[in-house]
C-alpha positions as CSV (number, residue, x, y, z in Angstrom):
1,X,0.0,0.0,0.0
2,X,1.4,3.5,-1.2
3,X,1.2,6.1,1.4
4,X,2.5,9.8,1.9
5,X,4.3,11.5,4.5
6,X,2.8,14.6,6.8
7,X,4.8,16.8,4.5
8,X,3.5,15.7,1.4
9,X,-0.2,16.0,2.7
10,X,1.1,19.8,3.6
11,X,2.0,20.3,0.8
12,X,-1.5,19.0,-1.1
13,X,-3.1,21.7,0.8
14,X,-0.8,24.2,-0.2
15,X,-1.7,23.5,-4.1
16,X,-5.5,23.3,-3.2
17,X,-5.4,27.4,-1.6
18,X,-3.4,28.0,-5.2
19,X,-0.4,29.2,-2.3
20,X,2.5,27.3,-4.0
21,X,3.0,26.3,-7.8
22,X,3.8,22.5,-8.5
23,X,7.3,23.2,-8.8
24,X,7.5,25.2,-5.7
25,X,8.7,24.3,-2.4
26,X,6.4,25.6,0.4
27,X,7.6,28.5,2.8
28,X,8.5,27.3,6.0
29,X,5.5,29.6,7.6
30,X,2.8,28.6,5.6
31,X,3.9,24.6,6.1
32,X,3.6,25.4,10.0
33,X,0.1,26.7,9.8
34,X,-1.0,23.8,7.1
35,X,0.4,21.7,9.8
36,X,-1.5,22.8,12.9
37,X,-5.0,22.8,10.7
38,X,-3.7,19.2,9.7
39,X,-3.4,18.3,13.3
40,X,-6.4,19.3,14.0
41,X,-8.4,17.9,11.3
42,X,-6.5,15.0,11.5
43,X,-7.3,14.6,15.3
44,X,-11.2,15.0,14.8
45,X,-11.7,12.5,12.0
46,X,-9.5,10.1,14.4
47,X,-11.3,10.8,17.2
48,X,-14.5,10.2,15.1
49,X,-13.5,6.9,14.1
50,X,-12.9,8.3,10.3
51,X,-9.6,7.9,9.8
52,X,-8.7,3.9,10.4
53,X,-4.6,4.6,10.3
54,X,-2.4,6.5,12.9
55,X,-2.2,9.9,12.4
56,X,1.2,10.3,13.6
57,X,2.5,8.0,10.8
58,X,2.4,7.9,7.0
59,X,-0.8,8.8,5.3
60,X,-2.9,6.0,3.0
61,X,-2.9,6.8,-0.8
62,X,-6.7,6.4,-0.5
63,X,-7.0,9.6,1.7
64,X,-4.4,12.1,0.7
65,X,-6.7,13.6,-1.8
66,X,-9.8,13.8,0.1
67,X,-7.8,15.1,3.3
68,X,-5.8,18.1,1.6
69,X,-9.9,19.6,0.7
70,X,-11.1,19.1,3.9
71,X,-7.9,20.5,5.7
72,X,-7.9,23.4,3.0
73,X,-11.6,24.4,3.3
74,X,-11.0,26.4,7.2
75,X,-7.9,27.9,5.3
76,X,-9.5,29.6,2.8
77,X,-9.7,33.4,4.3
78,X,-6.4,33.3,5.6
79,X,-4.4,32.0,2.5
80,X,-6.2,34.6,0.7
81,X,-8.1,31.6,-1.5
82,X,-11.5,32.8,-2.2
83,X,-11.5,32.6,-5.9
84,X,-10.8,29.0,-5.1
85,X,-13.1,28.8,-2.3
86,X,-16.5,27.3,-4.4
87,X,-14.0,24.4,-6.1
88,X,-12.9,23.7,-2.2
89,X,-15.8,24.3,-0.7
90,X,-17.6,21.6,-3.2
91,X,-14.3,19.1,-2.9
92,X,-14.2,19.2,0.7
93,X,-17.8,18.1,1.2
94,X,-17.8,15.3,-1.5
95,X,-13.7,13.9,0.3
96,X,-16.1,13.8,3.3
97,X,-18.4,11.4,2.0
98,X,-15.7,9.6,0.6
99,X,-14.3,9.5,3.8
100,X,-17.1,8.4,5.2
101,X,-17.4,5.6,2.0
102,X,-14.1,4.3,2.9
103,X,-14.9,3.5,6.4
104,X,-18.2,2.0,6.0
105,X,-18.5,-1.4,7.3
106,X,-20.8,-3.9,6.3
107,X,-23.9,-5.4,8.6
108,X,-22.6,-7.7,10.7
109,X,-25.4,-9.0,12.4
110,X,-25.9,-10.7,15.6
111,X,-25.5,-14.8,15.9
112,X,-28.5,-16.2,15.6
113,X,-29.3,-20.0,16.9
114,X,-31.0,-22.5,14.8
115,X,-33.7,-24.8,16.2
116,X,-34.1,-28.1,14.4
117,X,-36.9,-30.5,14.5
């Protein structure tokens, strides 16, 4: 299974708010505040039993994508984003229902006993 470090999902987010080029290597400022709104975000969904992998380590494939929206969408005012903000706005909410996808378990119903006659 492919995943991505905490930079690399920092660095998503960055290219979601338009606040680095693909090229470009993020400014150590704007990495630190990506990374506290991560933290956070990334705390919640754990906490809410979304995210079924540590936070602390590597990130999934599976959920880089759908993470960088949701962690960009609280970022919009302050990275300045807002001709961006209907494209996040509309990406966040469909990465949370993939989220949510992603961790949906099947019916696993009770044991029930048989009688036979």
């Amino acid at each position: 299974m492919t995943t991505y470090s905490r930079e690399e999902l920092v660095r998503q987010v960055l290219l979601r708010l338009g606040a680095v080029d693909a090229d470009e290597a993020p400014e150590a400022r704007e990495a630190e505040d990506v990374g506290r709104m991560a933290q956070t975000v990334l705390e919640d969904l754990y906490s809410e039993g979304k995210l079924p992998f540590d936070i602390n380590g590597d990130i999934p494939a599976r959920y880089l994508t759908h993470l960088s929206y949701i962690i960009a969408k609280p970022l919009i005012a302050d990275f300045g984003a807002l001709s961006r903000e209907v494209t996040i706005l509309r990406a966040a909410e469909e990465a949370m229902r993939a989220i949510n996808r992603l961790n949906a378990t099947t019916y696993q119903g009770a044991v029930v006993s048989s009688e036979y006659f």
